[in-house]
C-alpha positions, 0 to 999 in steps of 0.5 A: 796173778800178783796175789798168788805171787805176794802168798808165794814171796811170803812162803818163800821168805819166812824161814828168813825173816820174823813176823813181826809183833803188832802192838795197841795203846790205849793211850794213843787211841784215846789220842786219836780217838781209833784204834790204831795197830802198829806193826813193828818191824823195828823188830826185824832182823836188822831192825827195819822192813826192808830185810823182807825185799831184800831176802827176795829180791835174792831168792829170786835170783839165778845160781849163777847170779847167786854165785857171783854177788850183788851190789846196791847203794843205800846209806842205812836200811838197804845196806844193812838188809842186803848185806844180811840176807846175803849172809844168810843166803851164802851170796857175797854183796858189794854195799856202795855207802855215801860218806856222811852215812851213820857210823852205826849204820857202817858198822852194822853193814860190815858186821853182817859182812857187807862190803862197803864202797864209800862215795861222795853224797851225792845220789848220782855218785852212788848210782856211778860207783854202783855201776862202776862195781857191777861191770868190775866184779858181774854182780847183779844190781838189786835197787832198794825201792825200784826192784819188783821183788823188792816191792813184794817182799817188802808187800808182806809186812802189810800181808802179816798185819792184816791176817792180825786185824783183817778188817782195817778201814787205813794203813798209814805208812811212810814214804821214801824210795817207795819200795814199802808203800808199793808193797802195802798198796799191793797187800792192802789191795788183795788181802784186805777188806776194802783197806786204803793206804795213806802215805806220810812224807816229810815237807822237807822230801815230799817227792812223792806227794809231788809226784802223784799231784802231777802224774810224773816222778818228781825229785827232791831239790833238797831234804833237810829232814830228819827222817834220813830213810825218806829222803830218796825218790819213786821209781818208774817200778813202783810209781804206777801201783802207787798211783793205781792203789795208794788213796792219798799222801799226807805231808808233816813237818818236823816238828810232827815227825818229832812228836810222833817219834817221842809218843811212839819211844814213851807210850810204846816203850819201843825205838822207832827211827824218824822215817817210821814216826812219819806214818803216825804223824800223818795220822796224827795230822788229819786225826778227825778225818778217822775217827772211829776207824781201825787204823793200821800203822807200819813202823818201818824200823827202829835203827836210830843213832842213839846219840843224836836223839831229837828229843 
């Protein structure tokens, strides 16, 4: 059922989004002592992976639905993807955006013609002004991670990857919302061959990997990380297929998260934001584990503020 639905959402979306680059290094393999293929959507339209559930999550909606808009709060990559395939799909959408959000990132959002309703950030403020847009405007809510045309969109990443490589042992991915890693674990599952999936989280906003030891969602008390797209939490949607499909969640440090991001800007010679380094740097951490395996790596998305570079 779900494989048949994964093949159709990714029919459904193509004329949307691009299918992605993977990208080898020598060098890096040597590092890790595999082979590691990186699937680059930095080169999505508006350069991260969540254009793919986004652009979903929209299509699937009724006319009716599509002729009155959508709304959701995200403080970068959801923003900018909804407000794009909006665009594209001729519906209006409400972005609720937390103040401290990066410049770049509002920017963006308006340039694809979003409207953006700033609050405090705080996640329950964007949750209420969120809601309070809905019942003002009867608009549809579409949720970044929790949404399961978000999960499946955001599935055919990890689809396109391994009709590139089809006999990859691992896909390493970052974990934030969850929307991604649901996606991957789905794909994995059904168009892999015998394919497990890690996940990478920062010990700053480790929820997820809390969440799996304990069998319930946990939140983060605080997320003093780098990694600004990781710093949200599982959904009662994607929380049960990660629990049913995903091997195992590896947790860095900053530090790691750091030198992943610099290895992936000078080997790569691509930009690749803090929350995608994530992916590398849990590989990089258990590195031995893997050795001689074929290892898939999601870079989830290259928008980064190119003036507070971390290096």
């Amino acid at each position: 059922m779900e494989k048949d639905k994964l093949i159709q959402v990714h029919k459904s979306i193509q004329p949307y989004i691009h299918n992605t680059t993977v990208l080898t290094s020598k060098l890096i393999d040597g590092i890790a002592g595999s082979q590691l293929f990186f699937k680059c959507e930095n080169f999505q339209k508006m350069g991260a992976f969540k254009m793919r559930g986004a652009t979903n999550a929209i299509i699937n909606l009724s006319e009716a639905q599509k002729n009155k808009g959508v709304v959701t709060h995200s403080s970068g990559n959801f923003a900018q993807a909804l407000a794009l395939s909006a665009q594209s799909l001729g519906v209006r959408a409400f972005i609720v955006m937390p103040s401290t959000a990066p410049q770049v990132k509002k920017d963006a959002v308006k340039g694809y013609g979003g409207i953006i309703v700033e609050c405090e950030p705080t996640l329950t403020a964007r949750e209420t002004t969120a809601k309070e847009i809905q019942e003002k405007e009867d608009v549809t809510f579409i949720h970044p991670s929790n949404n399961i045309d978000v999960i499946l969109g955001q599935g055919t990443a990890c689809k396109e990857l391994l009709e590139n490589e089809p006999d990859l042992d691992y896909i390493f991915v970052p974990v934030g919302g969850g929307g991604l890693i649901a996606g991957t674990a789905l794909s994995a599952y059904y168009f892999g061959n015998n394919c497990k999936v890690i996940g990478g989280e920062p010990f700053e906003a480790d929820d997820a990997y809390r969440s799996l030891q304990s069998g319930v969602i946990q939140a983060n008390t605080s997320t003093n990380t780098i990694a600004d797209g990781l710093k949200t939490q599982l959904g009662d949607v994607n929380f049960p297929i990660i629990q049913k499909h995903v091997d195992k969640i590896i947790r860095v440090t900053e530090a790691e998260i750091v030198a992943a991001m610099k290895l992936i800007w000078e080997r790569l010679k691509i930009v690749s934001e803090p929350s995608s380094a994530v992916a590398l740097a849990a590989f990089l951490q258990e590195k031995d584990i893997f050795k001689n395996k074929k290892i898939g790596i999601i870079i989830s998305g290259g928008n980064v503020d190119l003036s507070h570079l971390p290096f």
